[in-house]
Structures are given as C-alpha cells and as structure tokens.
Gaussian input, Z-matrix of N, CA and C with variables (Angstrom, degrees):
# hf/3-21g

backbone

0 1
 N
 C     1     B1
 C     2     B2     1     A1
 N     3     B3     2     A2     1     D1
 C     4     B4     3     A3     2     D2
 C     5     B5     4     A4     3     D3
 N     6     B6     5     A5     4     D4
 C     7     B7     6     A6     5     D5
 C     8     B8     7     A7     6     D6
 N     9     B9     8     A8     7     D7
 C    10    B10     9     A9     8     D8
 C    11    B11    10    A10     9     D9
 N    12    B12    11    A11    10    D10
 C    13    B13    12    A12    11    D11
 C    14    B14    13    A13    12    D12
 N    15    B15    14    A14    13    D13
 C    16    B16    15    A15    14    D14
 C    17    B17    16    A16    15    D15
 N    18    B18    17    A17    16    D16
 C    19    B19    18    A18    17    D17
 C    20    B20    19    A19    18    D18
 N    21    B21    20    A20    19    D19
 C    22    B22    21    A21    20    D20
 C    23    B23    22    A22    21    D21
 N    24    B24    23    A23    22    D22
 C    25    B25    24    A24    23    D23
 C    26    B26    25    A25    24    D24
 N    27    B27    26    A26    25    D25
 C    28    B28    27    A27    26    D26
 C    29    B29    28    A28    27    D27
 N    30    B30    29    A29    28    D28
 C    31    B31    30    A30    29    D29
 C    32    B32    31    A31    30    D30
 N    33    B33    32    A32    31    D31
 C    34    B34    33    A33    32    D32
 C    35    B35    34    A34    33    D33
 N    36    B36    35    A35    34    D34
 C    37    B37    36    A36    35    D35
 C    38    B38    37    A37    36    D36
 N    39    B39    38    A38    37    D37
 C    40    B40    39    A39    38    D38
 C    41    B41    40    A40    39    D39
 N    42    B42    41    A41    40    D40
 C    43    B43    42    A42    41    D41
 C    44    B44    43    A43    42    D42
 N    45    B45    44    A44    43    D43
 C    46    B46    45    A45    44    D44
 C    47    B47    46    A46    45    D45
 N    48    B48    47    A47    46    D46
 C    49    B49    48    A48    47    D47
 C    50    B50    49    A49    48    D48
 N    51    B51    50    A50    49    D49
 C    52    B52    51    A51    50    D50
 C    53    B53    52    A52    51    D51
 N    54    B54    53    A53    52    D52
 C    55    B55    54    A54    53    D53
 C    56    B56    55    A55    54    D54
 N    57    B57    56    A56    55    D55
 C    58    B58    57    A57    56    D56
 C    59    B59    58    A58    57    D57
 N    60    B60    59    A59    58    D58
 C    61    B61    60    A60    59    D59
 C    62    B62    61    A61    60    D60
 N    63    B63    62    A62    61    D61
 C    64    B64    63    A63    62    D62
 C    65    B65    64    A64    63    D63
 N    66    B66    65    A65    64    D64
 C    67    B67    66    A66    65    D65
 C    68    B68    67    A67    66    D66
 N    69    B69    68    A68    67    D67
 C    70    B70    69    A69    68    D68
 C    71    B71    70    A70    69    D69
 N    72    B72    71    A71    70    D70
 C    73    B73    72    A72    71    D71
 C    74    B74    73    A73    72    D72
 N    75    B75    74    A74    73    D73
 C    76    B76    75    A75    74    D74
 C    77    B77    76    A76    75    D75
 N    78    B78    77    A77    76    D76
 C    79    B79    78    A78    77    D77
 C    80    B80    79    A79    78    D78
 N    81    B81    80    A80    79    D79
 C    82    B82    81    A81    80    D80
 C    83    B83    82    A82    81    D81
 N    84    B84    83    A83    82    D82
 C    85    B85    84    A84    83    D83
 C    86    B86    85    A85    84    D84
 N    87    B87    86    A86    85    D85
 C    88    B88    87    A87    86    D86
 C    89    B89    88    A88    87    D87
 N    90    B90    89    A89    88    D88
 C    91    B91    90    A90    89    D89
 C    92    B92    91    A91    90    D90
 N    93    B93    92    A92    91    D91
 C    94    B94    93    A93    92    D92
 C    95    B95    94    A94    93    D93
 N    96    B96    95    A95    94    D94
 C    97    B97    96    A96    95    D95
 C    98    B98    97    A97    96    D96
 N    99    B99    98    A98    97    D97
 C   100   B100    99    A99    98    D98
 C   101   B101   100   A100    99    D99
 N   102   B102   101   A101   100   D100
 C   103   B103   102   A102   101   D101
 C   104   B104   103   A103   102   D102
 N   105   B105   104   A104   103   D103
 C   106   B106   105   A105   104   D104
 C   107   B107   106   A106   105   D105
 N   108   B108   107   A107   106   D106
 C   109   B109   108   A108   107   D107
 C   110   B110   109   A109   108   D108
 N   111   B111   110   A110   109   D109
 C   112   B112   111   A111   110   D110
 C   113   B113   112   A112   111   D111
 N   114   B114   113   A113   112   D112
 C   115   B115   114   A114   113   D113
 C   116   B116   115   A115   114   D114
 N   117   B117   116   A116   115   D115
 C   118   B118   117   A117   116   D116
 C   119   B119   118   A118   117   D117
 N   120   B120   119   A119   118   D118
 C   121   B121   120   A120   119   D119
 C   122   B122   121   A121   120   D120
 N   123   B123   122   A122   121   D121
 C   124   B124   123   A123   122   D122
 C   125   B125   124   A124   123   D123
 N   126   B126   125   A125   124   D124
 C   127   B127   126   A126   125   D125
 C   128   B128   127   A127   126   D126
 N   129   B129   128   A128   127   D127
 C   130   B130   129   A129   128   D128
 C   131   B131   130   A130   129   D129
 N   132   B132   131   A131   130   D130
 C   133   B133   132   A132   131   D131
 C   134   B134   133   A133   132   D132
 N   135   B135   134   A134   133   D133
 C   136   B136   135   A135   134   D134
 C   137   B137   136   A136   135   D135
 N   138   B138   137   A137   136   D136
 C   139   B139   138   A138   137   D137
 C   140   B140   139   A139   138   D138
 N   141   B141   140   A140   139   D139
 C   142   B142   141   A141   140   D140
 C   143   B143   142   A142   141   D141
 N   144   B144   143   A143   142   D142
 C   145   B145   144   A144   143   D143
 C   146   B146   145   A145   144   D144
 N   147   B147   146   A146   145   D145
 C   148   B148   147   A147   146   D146
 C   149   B149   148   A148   147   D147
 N   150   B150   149   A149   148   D148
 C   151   B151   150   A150   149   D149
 C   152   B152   151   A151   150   D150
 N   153   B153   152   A152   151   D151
 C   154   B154   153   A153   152   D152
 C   155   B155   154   A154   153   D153
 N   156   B156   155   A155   154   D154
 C   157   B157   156   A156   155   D155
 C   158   B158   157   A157   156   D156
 N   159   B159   158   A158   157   D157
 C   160   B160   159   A159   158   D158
 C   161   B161   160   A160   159   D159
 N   162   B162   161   A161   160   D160
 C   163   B163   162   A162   161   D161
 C   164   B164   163   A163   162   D162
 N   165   B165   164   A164   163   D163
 C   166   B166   165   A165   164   D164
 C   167   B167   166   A166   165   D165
 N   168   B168   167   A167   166   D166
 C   169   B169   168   A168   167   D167
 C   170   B170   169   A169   168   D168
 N   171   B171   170   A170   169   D169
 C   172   B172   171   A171   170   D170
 C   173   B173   172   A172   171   D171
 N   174   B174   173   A173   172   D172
 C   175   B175   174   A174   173   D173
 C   176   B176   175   A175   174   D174
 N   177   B177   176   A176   175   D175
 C   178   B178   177   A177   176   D176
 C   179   B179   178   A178   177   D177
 N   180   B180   179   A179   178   D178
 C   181   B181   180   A180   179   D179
 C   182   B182   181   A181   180   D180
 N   183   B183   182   A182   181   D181
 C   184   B184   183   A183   182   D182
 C   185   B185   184   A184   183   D183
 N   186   B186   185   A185   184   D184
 C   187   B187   186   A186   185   D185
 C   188   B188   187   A187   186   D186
 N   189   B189   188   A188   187   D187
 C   190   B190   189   A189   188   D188
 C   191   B191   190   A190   189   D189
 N   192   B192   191   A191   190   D190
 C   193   B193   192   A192   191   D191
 C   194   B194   193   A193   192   D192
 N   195   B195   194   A194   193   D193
 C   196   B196   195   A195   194   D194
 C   197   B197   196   A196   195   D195
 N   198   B198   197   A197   196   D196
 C   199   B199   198   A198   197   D197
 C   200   B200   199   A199   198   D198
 N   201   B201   200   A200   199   D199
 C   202   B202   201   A201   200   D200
 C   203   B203   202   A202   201   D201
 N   204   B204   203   A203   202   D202
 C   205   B205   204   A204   203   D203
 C   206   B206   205   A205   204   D204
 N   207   B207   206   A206   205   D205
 C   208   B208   207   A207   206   D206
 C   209   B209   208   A208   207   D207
 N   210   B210   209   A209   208   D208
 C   211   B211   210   A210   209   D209
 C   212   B212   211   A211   210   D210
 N   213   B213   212   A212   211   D211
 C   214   B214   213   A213   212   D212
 C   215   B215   214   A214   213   D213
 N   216   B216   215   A215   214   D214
 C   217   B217   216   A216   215   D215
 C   218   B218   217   A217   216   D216
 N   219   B219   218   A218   217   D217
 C   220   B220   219   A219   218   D218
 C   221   B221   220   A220   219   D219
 N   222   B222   221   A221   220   D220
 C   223   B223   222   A222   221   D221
 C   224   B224   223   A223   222   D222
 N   225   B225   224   A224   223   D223
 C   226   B226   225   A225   224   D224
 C   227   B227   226   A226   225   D225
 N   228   B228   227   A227   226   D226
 C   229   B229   228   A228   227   D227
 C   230   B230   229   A229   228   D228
 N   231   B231   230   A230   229   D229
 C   232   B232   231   A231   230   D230
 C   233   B233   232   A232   231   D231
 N   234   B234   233   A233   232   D232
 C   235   B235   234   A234   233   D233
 C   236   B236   235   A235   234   D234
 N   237   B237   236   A236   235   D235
 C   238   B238   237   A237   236   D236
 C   239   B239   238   A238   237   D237
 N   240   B240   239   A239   238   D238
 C   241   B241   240   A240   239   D239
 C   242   B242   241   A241   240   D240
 N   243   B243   242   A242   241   D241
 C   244   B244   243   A243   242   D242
 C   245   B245   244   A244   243   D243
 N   246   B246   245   A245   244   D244
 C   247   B247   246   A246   245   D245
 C   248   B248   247   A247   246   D246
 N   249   B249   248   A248   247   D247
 C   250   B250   249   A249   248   D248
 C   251   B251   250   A250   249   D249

   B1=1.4514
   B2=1.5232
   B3=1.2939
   B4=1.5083
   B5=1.4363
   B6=1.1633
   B7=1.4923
   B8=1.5888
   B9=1.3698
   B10=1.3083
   B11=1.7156
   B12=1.2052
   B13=2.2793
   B14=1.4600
   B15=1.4533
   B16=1.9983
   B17=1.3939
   B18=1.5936
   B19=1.3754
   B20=1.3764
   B21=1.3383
   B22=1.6717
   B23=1.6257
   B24=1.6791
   B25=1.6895
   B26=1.9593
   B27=1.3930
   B28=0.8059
   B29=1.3835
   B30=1.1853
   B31=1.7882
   B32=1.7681
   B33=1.8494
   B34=1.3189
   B35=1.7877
   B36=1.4650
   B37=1.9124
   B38=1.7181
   B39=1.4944
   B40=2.2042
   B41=1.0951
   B42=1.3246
   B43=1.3297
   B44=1.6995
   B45=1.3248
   B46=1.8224
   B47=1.3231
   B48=1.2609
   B49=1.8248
   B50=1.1395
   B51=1.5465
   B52=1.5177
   B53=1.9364
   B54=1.2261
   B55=1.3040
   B56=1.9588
   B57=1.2000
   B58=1.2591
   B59=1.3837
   B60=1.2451
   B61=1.7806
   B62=1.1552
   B63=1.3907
   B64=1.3611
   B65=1.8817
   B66=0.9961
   B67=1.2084
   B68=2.2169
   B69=1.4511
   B70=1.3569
   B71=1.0594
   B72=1.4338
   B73=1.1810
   B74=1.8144
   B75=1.2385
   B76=1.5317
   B77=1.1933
   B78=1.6505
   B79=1.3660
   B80=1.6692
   B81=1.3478
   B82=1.9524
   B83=1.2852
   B84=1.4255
   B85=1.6588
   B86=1.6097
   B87=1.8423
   B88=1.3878
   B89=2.2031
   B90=1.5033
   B91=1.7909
   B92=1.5933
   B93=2.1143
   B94=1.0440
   B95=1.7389
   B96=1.5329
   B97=1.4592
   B98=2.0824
   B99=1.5237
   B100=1.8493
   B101=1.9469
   B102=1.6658
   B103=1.3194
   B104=1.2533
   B105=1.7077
   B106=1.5893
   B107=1.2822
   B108=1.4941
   B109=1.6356
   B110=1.4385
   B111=1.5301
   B112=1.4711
   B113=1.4161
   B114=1.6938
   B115=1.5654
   B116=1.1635
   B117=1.5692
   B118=1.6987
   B119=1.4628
   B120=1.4349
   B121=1.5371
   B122=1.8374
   B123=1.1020
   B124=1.2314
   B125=1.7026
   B126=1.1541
   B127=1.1903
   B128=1.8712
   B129=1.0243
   B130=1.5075
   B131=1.7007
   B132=1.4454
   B133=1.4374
   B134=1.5303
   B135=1.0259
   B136=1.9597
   B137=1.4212
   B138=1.5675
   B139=1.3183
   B140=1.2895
   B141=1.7596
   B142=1.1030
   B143=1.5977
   B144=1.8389
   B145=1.7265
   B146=1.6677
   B147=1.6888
   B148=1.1207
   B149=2.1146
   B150=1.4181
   B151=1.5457
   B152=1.7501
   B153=1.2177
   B154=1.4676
   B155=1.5454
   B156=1.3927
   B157=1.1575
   B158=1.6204
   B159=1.0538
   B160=1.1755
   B161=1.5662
   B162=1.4245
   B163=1.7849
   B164=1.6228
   B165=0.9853
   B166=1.2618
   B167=1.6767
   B168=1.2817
   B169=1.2950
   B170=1.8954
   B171=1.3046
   B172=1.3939
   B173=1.8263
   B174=1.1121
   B175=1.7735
   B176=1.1083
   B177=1.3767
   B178=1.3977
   B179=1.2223
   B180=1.2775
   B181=1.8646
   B182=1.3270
   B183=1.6283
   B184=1.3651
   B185=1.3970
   B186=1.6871
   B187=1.1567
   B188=1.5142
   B189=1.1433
   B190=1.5294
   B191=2.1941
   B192=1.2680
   B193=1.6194
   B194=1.1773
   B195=1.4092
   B196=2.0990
   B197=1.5567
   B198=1.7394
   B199=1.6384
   B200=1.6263
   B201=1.5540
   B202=0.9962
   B203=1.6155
   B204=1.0432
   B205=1.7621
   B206=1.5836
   B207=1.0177
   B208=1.3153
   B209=1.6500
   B210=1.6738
   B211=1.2548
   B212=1.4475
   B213=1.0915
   B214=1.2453
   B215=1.5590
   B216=1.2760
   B217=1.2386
   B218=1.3102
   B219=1.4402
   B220=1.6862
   B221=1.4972
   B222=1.9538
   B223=1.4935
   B224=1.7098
   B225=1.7944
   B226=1.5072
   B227=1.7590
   B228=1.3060
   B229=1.5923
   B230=1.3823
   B231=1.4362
   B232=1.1096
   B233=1.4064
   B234=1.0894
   B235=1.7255
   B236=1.6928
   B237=1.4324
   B238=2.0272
   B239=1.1160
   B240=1.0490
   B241=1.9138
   B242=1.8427
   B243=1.5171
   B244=1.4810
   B245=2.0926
   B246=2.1333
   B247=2.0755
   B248=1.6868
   B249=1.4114
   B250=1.1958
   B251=1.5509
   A1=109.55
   A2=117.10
   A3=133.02
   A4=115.54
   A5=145.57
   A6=151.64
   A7=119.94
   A8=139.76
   A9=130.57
   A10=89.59
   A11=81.16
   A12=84.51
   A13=103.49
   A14=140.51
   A15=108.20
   A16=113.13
   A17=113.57
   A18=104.76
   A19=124.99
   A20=117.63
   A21=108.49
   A22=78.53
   A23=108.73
   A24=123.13
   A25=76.38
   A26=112.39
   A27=136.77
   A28=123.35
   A29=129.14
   A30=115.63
   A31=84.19
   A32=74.84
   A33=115.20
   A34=92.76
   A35=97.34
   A36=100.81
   A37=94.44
   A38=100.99
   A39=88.56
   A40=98.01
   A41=98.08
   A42=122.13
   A43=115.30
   A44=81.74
   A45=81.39
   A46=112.35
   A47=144.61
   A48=141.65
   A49=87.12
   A50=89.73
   A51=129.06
   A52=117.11
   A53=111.78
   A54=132.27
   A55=115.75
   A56=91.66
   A57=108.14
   A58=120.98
   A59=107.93
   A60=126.06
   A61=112.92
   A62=129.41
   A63=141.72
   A64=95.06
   A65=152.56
   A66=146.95
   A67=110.49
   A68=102.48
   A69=92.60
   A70=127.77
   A71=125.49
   A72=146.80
   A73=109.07
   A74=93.39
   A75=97.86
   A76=102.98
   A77=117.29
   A78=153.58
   A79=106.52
   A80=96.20
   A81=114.12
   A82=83.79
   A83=129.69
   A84=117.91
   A85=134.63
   A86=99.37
   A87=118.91
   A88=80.01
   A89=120.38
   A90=94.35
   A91=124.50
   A92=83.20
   A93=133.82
   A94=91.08
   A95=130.39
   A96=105.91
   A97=88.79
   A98=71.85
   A99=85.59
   A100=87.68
   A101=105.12
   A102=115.84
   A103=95.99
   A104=117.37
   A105=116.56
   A106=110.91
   A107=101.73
   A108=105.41
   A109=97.26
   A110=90.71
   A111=110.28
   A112=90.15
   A113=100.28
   A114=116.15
   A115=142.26
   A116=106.27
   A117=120.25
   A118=125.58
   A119=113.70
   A120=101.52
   A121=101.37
   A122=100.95
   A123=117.72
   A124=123.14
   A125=122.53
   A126=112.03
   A127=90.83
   A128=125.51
   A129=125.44
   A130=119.88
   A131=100.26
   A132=122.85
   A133=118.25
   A134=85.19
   A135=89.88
   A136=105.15
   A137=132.25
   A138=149.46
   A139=108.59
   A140=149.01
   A141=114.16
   A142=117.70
   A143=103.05
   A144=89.64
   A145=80.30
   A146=104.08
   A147=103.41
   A148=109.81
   A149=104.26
   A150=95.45
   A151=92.42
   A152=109.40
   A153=119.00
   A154=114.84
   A155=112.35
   A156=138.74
   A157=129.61
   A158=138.53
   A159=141.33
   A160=129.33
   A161=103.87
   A162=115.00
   A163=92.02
   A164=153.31
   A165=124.95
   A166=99.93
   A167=101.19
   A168=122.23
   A169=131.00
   A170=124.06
   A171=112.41
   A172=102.24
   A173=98.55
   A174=120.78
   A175=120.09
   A176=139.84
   A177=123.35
   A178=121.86
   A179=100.17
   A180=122.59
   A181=123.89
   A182=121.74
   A183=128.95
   A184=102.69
   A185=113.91
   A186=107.95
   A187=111.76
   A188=108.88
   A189=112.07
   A190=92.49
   A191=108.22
   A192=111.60
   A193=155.14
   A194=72.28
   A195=123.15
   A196=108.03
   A197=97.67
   A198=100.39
   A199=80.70
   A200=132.27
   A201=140.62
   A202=118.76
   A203=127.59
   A204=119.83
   A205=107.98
   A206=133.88
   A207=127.71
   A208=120.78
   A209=120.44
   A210=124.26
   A211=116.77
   A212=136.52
   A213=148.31
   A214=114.87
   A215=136.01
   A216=118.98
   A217=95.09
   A218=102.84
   A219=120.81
   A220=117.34
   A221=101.63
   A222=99.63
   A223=97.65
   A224=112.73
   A225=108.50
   A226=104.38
   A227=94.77
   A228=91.33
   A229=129.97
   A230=122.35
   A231=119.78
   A232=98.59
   A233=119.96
   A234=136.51
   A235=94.61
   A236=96.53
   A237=117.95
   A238=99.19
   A239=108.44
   A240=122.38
   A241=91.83
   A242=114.76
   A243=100.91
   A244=88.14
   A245=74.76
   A246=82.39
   A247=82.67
   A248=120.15
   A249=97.31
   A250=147.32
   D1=143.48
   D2=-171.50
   D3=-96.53
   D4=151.51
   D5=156.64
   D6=-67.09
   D7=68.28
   D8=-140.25
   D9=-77.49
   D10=152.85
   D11=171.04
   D12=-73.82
   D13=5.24
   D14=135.29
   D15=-102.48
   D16=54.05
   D17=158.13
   D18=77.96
   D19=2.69
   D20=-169.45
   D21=-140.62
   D22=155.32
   D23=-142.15
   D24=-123.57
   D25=152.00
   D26=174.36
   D27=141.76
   D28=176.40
   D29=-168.15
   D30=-90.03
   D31=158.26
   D32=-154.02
   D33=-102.89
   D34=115.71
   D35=-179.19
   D36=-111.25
   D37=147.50
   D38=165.90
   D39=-92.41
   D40=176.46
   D41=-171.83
   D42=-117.79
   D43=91.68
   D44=-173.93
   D45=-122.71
   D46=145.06
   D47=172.50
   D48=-39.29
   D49=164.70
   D50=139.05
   D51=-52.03
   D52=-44.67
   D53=153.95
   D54=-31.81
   D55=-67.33
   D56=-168.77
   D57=-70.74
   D58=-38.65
   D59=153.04
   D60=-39.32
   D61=-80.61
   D62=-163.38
   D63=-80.73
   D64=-11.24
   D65=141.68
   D66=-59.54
   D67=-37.15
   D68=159.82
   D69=-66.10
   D70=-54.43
   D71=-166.48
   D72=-62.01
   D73=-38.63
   D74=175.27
   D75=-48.07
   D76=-72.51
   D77=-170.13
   D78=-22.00
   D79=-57.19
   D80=-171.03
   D81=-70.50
   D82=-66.28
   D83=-160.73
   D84=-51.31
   D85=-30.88
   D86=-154.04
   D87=-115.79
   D88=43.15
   D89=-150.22
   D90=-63.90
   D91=108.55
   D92=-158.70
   D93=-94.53
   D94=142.85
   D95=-178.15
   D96=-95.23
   D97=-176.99
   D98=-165.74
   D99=-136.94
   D100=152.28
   D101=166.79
   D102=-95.84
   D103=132.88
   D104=148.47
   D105=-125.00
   D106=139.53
   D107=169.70
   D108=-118.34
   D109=144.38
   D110=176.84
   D111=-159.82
   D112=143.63
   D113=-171.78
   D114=48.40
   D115=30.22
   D116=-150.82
   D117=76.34
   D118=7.19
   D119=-168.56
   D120=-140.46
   D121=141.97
   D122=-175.15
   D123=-89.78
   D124=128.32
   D125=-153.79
   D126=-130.94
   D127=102.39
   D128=167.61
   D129=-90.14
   D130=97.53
   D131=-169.26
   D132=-106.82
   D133=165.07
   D134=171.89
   D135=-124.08
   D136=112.63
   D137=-161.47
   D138=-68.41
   D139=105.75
   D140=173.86
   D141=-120.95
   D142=17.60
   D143=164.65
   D144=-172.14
   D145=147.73
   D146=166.62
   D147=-120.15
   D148=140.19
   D149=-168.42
   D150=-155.76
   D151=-170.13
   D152=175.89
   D153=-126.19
   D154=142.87
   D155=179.47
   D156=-111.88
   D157=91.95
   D158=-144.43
   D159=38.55
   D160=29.34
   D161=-167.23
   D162=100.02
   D163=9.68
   D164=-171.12
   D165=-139.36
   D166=118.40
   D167=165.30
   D168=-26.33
   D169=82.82
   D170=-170.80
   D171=-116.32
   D172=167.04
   D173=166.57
   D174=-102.37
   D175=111.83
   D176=159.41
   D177=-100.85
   D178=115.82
   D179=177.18
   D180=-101.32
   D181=171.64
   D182=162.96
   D183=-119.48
   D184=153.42
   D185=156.64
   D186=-78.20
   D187=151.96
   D188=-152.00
   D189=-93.04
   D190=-21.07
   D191=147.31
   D192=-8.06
   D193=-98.27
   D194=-174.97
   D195=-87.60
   D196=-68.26
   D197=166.69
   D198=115.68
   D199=-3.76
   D200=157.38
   D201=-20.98
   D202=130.80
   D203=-178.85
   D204=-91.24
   D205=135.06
   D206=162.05
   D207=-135.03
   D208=145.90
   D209=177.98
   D210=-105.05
   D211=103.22
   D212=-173.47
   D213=-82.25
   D214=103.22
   D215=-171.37
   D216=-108.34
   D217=152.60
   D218=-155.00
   D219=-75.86
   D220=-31.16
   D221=-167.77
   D222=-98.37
   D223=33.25
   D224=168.80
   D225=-106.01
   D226=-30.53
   D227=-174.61
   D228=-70.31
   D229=159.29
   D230=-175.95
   D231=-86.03
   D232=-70.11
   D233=-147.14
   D234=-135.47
   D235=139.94
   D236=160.80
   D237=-120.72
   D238=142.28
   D239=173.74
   D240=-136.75
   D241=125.11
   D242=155.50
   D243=-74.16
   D244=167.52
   D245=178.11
   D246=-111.60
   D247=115.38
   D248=131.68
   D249=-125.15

C-alpha cells in the first residue's frame, strides 16, 4: 500500500475520463503517438500497451525516435493529449 498525496494509504489509480481512456486505447491500437506530461516535462511517445504494475496503472511506450522503451505510470502524470 502507497501514501497517496491526500493522505489516505491505499493503491494509487489515475484519474483519467472515460474520454481519456478510449482516446488511449485508441492511441495503442491505431499506434498513434500521445503527449505526456509528467513532472513538468513532456514526453511525446508512441503507446504500446496499457496494464498494471503492482496495482498501479502504467503505459509502455517507445520514443517514436530513439526506439527508446519507456513506462509511464498513470497516477505520475499530469496531462495525456493524443497529438494528432
């Protein structure tokens, strides 16, 4: 179990629409890249599975670049934007 930042312990889910889901989900299916910011920084990825990791919601992407792998966990980010 996690310490959520309001203080009460339990796993940590994000908080994203219904909207925002099925705008992911599109994203991984159609791989469509997506903007994420998390921690001030913007990360323009290409989504290629969404699943859970110890209770906690992550993305695994490439930079669409590098070819770099990255795990995005959901309850760090601020904002998803697909780009299209």
């Amino acid at each position: 179990m996690d310490e959520r930042p309001d203080g009460r312990r339990g796993r940590r889910v994000a908080e994203l629409t219904h909207r925002q889901y099925d705008d992911l989900e599109r994203a991984i299916r159609d791989r469509a890249r997506i903007a994420v910011y998390r921690r001030g920084t913007e990360y323009v990825v290409v989504p290629e599975q969404l699943h859970t990791v110890n209770g906690r919601e992550a993305v695994e992407a490439v930079h669409p670049t590098t070819g770099d792998h990255l795990t995005l966990y959901l309850d760090e980010v601020e904002e998803i934007e697909v780009v299209r």
